[in-house]
C-alpha positions in Angstrom: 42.9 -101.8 -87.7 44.4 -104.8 -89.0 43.9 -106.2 -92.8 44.6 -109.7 -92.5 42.9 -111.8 -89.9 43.5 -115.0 -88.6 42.4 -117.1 -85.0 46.4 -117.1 -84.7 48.0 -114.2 -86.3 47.0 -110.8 -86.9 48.7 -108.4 -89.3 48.5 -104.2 -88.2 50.0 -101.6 -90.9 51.9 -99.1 -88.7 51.0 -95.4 -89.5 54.3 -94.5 -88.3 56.7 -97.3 -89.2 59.6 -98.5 -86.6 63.3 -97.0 -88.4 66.5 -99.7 -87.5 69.1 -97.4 -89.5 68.3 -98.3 -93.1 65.4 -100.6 -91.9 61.8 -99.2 -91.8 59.3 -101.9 -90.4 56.1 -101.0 -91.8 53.9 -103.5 -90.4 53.8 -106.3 -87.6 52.5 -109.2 -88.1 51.5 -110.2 -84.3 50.8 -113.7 -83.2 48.7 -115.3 -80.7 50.6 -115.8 -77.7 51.8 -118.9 -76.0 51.7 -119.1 -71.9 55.4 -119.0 -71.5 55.5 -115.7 -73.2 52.9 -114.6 -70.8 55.4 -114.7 -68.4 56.2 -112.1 -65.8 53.5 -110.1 -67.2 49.9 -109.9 -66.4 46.8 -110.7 -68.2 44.8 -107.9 -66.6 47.4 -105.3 -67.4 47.8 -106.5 -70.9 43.5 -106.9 -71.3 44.1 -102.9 -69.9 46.8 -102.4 -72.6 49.0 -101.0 -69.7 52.0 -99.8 -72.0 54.4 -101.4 -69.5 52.8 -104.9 -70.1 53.0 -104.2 -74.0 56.8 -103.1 -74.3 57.3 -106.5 -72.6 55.2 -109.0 -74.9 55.5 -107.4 -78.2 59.1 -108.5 -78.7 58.1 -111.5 -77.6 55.3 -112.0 -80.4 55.7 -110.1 -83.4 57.4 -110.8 -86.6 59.4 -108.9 -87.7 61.0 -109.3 -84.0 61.4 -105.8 -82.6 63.2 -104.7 -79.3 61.4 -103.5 -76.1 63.2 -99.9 -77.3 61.5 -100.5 -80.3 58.1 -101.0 -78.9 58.8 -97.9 -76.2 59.2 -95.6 -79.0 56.3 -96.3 -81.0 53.5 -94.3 -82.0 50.9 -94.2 -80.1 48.4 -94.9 -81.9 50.4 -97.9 -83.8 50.9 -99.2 -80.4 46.7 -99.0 -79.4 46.1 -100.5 -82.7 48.6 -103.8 -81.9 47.4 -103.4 -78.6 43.9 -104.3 -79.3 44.5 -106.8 -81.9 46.3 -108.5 -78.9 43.3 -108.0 -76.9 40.9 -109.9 -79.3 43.3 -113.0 -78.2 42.3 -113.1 -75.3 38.7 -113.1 -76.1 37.2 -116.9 -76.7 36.4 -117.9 -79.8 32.7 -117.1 -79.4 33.4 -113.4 -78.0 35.8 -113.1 -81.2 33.1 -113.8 -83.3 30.5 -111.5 -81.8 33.4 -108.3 -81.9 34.1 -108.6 -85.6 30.3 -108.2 -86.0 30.1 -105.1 -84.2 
């Protein structure tokens, strides 16, 4: 899913990248996130991926920044794929350790 790998920051190339007018993101870079961006939104619906509970955060954590509109219109599949790299943050460090083995 993703090719670079870090405990903070995970980068996902988009099969279908995000088009701004002449801008075409073709990757996020999403990072770990912080409580306060947690905010309003809950952990079991994002552990769920509940697309509601994604639109919200990934504006909130990935670089380049998009919009909520930007994240509603995704693809899919781009959106599972940043979806479960998201997931793996909420896994401890241990758990992490014992997925990427699988």
């Amino acid at each position: 899913m993703s090719d670079t790998q870090t405990s903070e920051l995970r980068t996902v190339h988009l099969d279908t990248p995000i088009v701004r007018g002449e801008q075409k993101i073709a990757f996020l870079q999403v990072r770990k996130p912080k409580a306060g961006e947690l905010r309003g939104l809950s952990l079991v619906d994002i552990g769920q991926l509940k697309v509601d509970a994604l639109i919200k955060l990934l504006p909130r954590i990935c670089s380049p920044v998009i919009t909520e509109a930007d994240a509603a219109n995704m693809d899919l599949c781009d959106q599972l794929a940043v979806g479960a790299e998201i997931g793996t943050f909420l896994l401890q460090r241990s758990k992490q350790a014992d997925a990427q083995l699988q």
